[in-house]
C-alpha positions as CSV (number, residue, x, y, z in Angstrom):
1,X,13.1,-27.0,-13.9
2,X,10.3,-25.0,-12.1
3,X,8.9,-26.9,-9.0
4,X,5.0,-26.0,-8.2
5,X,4.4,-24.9,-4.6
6,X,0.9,-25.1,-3.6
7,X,0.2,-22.8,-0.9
8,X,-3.3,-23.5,1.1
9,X,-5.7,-20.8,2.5
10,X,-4.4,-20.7,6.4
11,X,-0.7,-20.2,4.7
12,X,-1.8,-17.7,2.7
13,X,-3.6,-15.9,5.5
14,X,-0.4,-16.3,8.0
15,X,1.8,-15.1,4.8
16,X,-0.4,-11.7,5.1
17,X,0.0,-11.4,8.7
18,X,3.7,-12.6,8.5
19,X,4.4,-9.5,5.9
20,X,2.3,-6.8,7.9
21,X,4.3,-7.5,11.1
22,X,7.5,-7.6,9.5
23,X,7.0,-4.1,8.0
24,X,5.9,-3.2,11.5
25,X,8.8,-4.6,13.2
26,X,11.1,-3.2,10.5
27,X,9.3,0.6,11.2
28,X,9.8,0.0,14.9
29,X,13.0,-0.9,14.6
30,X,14.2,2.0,12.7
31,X,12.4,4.5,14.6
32,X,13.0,3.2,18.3
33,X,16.0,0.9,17.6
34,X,15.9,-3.6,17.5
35,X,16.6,-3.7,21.1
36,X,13.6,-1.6,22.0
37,X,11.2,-4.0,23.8
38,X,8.3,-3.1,21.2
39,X,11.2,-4.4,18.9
40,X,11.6,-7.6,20.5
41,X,8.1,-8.2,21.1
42,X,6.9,-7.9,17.7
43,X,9.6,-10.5,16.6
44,X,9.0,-13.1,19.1
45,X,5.0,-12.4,17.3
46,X,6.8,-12.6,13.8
47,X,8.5,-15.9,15.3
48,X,5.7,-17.3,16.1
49,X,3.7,-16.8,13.0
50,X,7.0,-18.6,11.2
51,X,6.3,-21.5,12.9
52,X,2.8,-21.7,12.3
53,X,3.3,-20.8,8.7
54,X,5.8,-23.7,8.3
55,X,4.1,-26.3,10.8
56,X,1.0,-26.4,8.2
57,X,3.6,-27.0,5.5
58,X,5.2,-29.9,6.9
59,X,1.3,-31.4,7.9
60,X,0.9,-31.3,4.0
61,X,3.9,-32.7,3.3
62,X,3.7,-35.6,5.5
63,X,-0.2,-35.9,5.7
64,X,-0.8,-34.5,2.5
């Protein structure tokens, strides 16, 4: 059994951004290294896109 997931504008929007910095972290990563302070900085971005990406999920499921 298939469940539907609805996903709403701003998730959609964050799911873009989410995918572009991931391929840019992954790029920097390879090319400088994961410990490289670019590195890091771009996931502690990526980590905080997560959580904005999953906070509007939650708000539809509990609001919603």
């Amino acid at each position: 059994m298939v469940i539907p997931v609805f996903v709403t504008e701003p998730q959609e929007r964050l799911n873009i951004k989410i995918e572009q910095l991931r391929g840019q972290m992954v790029s920097l990563g390879t090319a400088y290294g994961f410990l490289h302070p670019e590195v890091q900085q771009c996931s502690r971005e990526l980590d905080q896109l997560l959580l904005q990406y999953y906070a509007i999920g939650h708000n539809r499921k509990v609001y919603g």
